[in-house]
C-alpha positions in Angstrom: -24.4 -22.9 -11.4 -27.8 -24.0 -9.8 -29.7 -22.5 -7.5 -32.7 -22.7 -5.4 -35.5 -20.5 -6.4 -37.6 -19.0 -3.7 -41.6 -21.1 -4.9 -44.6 -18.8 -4.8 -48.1 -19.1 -4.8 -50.6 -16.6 -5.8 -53.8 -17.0 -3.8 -56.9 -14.8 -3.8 -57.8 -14.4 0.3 -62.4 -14.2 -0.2 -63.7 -11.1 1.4 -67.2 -12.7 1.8 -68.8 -9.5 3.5 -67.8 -7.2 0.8 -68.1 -10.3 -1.9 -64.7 -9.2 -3.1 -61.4 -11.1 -3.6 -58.1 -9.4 -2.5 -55.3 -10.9 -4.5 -52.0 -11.2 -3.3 -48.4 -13.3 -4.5 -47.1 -14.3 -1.0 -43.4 -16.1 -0.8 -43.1 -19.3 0.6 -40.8 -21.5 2.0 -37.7 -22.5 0.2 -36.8 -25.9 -0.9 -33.2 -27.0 -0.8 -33.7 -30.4 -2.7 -35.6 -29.3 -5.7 -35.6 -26.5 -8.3 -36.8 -25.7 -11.9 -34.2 -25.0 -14.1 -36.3 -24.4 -17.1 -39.5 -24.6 -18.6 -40.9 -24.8 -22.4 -41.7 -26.6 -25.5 -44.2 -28.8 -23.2 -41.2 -30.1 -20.8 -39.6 -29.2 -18.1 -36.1 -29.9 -16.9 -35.6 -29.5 -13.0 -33.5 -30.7 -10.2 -34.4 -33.3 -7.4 -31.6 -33.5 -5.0 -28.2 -33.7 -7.4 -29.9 -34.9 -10.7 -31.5 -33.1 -13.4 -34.6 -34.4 -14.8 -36.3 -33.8 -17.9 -40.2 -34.5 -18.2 -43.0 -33.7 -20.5 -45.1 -30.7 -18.7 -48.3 -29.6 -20.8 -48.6 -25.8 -19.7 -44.7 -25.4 -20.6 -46.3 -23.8 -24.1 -43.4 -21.1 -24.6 -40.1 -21.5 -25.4 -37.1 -22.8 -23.6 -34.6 -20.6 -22.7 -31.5 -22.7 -22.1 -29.8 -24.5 -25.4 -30.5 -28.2 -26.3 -27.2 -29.0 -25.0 -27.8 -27.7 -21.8 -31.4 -29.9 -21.4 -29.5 -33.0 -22.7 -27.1 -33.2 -19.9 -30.1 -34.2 -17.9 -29.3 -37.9 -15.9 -33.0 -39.1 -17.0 -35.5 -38.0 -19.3 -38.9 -39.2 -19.9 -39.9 -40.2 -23.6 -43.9 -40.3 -24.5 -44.0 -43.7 -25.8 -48.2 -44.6 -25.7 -50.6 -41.9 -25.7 -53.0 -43.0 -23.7 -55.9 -40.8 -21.9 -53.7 -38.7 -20.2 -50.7 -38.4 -22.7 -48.7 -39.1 -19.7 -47.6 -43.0 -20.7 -43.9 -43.7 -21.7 -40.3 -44.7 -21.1 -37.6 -43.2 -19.0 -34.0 -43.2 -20.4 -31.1 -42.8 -17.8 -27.3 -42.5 -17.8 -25.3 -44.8 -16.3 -24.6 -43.1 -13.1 -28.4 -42.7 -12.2 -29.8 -45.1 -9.7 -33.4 -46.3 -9.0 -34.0 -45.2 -6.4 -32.9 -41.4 -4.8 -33.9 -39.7 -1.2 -34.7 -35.8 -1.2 -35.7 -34.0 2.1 -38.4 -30.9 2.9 -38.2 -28.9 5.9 -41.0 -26.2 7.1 -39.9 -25.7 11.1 -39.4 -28.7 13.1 -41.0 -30.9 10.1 -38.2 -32.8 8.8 -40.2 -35.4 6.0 -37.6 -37.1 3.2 -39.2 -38.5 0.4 -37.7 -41.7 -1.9 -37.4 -41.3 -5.5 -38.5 -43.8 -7.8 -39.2 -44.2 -11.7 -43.0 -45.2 -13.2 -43.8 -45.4 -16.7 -46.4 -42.4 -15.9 -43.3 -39.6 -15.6 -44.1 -39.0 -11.9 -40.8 -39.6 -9.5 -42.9 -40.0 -6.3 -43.5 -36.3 -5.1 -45.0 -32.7 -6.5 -42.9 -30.3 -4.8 -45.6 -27.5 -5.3 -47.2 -29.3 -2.7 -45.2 -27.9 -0.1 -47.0 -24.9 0.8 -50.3 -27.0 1.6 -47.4 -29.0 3.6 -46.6 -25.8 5.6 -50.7 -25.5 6.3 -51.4 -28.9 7.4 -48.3 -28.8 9.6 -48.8 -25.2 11.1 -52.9 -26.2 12.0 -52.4 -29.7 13.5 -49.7 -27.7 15.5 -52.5 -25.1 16.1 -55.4 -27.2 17.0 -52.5 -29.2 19.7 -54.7 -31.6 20.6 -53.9 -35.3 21.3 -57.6 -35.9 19.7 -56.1 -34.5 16.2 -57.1 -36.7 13.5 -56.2 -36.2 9.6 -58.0 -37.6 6.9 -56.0 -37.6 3.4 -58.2 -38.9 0.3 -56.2 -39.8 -2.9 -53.0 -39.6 -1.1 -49.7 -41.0 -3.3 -47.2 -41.2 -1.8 -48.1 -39.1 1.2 -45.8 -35.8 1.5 -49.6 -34.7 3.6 -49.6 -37.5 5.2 -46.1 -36.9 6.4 -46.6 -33.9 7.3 -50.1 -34.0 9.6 -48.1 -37.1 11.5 -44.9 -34.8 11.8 -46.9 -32.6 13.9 -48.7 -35.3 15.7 -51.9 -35.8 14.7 -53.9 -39.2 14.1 -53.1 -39.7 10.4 -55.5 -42.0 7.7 -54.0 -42.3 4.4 -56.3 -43.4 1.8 -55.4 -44.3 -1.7 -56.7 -46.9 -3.8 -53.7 -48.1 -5.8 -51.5 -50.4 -3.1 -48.1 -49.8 -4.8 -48.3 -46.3 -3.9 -49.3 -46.6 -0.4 -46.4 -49.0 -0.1 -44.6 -46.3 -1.5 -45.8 -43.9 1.1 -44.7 -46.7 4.1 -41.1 -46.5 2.5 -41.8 -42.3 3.0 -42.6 -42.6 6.4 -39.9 -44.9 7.4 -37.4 -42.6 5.4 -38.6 -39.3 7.5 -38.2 -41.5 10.6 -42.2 -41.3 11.4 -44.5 -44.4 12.1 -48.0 -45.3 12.8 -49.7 -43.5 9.9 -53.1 -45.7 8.7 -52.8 -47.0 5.2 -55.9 -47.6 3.6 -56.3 -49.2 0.1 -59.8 -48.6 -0.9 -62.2 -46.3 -2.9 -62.2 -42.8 -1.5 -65.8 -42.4 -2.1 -66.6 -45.6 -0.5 -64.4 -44.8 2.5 -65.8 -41.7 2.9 -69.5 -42.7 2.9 -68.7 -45.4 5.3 -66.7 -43.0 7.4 -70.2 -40.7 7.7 -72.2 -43.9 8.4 -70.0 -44.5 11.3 -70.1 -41.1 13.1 -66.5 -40.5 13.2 -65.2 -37.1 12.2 -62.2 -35.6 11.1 -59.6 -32.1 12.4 -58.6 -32.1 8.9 -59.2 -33.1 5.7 -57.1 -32.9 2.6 -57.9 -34.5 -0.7 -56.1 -34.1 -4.2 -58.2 -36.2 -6.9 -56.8 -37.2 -10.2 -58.7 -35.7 -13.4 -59.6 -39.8 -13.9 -59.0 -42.6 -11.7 -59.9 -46.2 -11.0 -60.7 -47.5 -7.3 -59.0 -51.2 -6.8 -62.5 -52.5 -7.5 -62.7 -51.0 -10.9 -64.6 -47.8 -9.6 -64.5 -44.9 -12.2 -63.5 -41.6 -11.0 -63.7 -38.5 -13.0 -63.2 -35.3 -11.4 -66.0 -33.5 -13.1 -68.9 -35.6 -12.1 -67.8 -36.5 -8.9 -65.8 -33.4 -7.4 -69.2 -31.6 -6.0 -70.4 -35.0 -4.3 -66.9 -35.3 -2.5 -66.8 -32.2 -0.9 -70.4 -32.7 0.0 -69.7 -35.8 1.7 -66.5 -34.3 3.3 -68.6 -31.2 4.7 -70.4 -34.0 7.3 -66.8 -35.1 8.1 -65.2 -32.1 9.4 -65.5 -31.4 12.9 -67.3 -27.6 13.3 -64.2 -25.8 15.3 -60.4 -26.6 15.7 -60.2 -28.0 11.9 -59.5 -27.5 8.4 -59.5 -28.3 4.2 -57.0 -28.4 1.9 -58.2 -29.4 -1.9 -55.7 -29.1 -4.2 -56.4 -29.8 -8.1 -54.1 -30.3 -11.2 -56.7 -30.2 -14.0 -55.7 -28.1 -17.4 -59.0 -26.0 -18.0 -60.5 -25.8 -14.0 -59.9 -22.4 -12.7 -59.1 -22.2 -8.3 -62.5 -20.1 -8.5 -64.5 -23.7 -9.4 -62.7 -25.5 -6.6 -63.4 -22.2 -4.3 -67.4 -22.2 -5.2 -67.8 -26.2 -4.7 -66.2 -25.7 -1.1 -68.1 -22.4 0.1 -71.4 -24.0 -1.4 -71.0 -26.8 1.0 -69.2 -25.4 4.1 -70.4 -21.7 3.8 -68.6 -18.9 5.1 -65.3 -20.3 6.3 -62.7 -17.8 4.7 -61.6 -19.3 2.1 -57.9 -19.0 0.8 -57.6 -20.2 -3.0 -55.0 -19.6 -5.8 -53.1 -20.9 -8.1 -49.6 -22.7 -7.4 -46.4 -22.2 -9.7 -42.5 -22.3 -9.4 -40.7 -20.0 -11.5 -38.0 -21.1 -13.2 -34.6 -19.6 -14.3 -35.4 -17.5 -17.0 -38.0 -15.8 -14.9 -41.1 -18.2 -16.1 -43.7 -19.2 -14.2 -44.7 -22.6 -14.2 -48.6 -22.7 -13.2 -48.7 -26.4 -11.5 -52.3 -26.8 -10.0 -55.1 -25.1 -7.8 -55.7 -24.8 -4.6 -59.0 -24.0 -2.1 -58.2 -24.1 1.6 -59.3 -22.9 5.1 -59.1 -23.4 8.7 -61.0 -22.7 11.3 
């Protein structure tokens, strides 16, 4: 039978005084509508709600320890059709009994945030469960900070699980994303957690941001979580690389000085949580940093490294 694996992340807490890193695997909260079965052979099969799903995942470079027949009972897989850029580019096949269209809920406390599931041709079903934990921290500060001034800006924001969360604990919440299916996808997020009056914003986030410091405003927090290569609705190239330092240069000058915080989170093969940790201390200095490395482990015991973090409040 299934069951619902606690997640963990491992995060390395910087000791700036002593310029040492303490390491340390902490537990974190559990999810009821998602777990990963298995891992290996570059896929992964996994469970959102009551149906088992079976995706490509790169870092999956061991082998699977559940049988063929066992992954093929999954109720959609995703095929690799084109190889584009990414590798990511294909076709979903489904049985009969799976619909288009799914709901799965998170809770962390009094957050209560449901999400709708939904098939692309880029294997992604419209959430990253890893992404919970930095849920958990942008809930837990906006309900820190308790101010009716609390205002969240969220740069490259999907389908909004952040954006849920800073509005489920009452903050001012900007959602800025520059592909309008997915912020329309993020509208049918926060009707489904019963939330409203988030601010959608289709646009370049390097263009709102620079506009955003023109104007004066700042911002309680800040989360962003850029794609390794993008394209703004104006044709604007993103790469992660070039522009990643500039960003968080830019986002320094947004963040109010006290009663704030970051979240950066990255899923780029190759880009160790120490880069993402050295961009944001050489632009915000000392602020206690948390950074790591977030996984799930999966049945067999495997963990499943699934992006970076860098983070802090203060």
């Amino acid at each position: 039978m299934l069951h619902n694996p606690q997640k963990r992340i491992i995060f390395a807490e910087n000791i700036f005084m002593a310029h040492t890193s303490e390491y340390q695997l902490v537990d974190v909260g559990l999810w009821r509508d998602y777990e990963l079965i298995d891992s290996g052979d570059f896929e992964k099969l996994e469970r959102f709600g009551k149906y088992i799903i079976r995706r490509p995942e790169p870092q999956a470079v061991w082998r699977k320890a559940l049988s063929e027949k066992e992954w093929g009972s999954a109720d959609a897989r995703f095929v690799l059709d084109v190889q584009n850029a990414n590798g990511e580019k294909g076709r979903w096949t489904r049985r009969n009994s799976m619909p288009d269209e799914w709901t799965i809920g998170y809770k962390h406390g009094d957050m209560n945030i449901s999400f709708v599931m939904k098939f692309n041709t880029f294997k992604h079903i419209g959430v990253f469960p890893e992404q919970a934990d930095n849920w958990n921290f942008i809930y837990d500060n906006v309900r820190r900070i308790s101010s009716p001034e609390c205002n969240v800006l969220n740069l490259f924001a999907y389908t909004g699980g952040a954006s849920l969360a800073a509005r489920s604990a009452g903050a001012k919440v900007y959602h800025v994303d520059s592909v309008r299916q997915v912020v329309n996808w993020a509208a049918e997020n926060q009707t489904a957690s019963g939330l409203a009056d988030i601010h959608w914003v289709v646009e370049d986030a390097m263009k709102f941001v620079k506009r955003e410091i023109r104007r004066g405003n700042k911002y309680s927090g800040i989360i962003m979580d850029p794609p390794a290569f993008g394209r703004g609705p104006a044709g604007e190239k993103w790469i992660l690389e070039d522009s990643i330092d500039e960003i968080v240069s830019l986002a320094s000058q947004l963040l109010k000085e006290k009663d704030a915080f970051f979240v950066l989170n990255m899923y780029s093969m190759g880009l160790s949580a120490l880069i993402s940790d050295n961009i944001v201390r050489s632009h915000f200095g000392n602020v206690g940093t948390q950074c790591g490395e977030m996984f799930f482990t999966d049945k067999a015991g495997r963990r499943l490294p699934l992006g970076t973090f860098v983070r802090f409040s203060r």
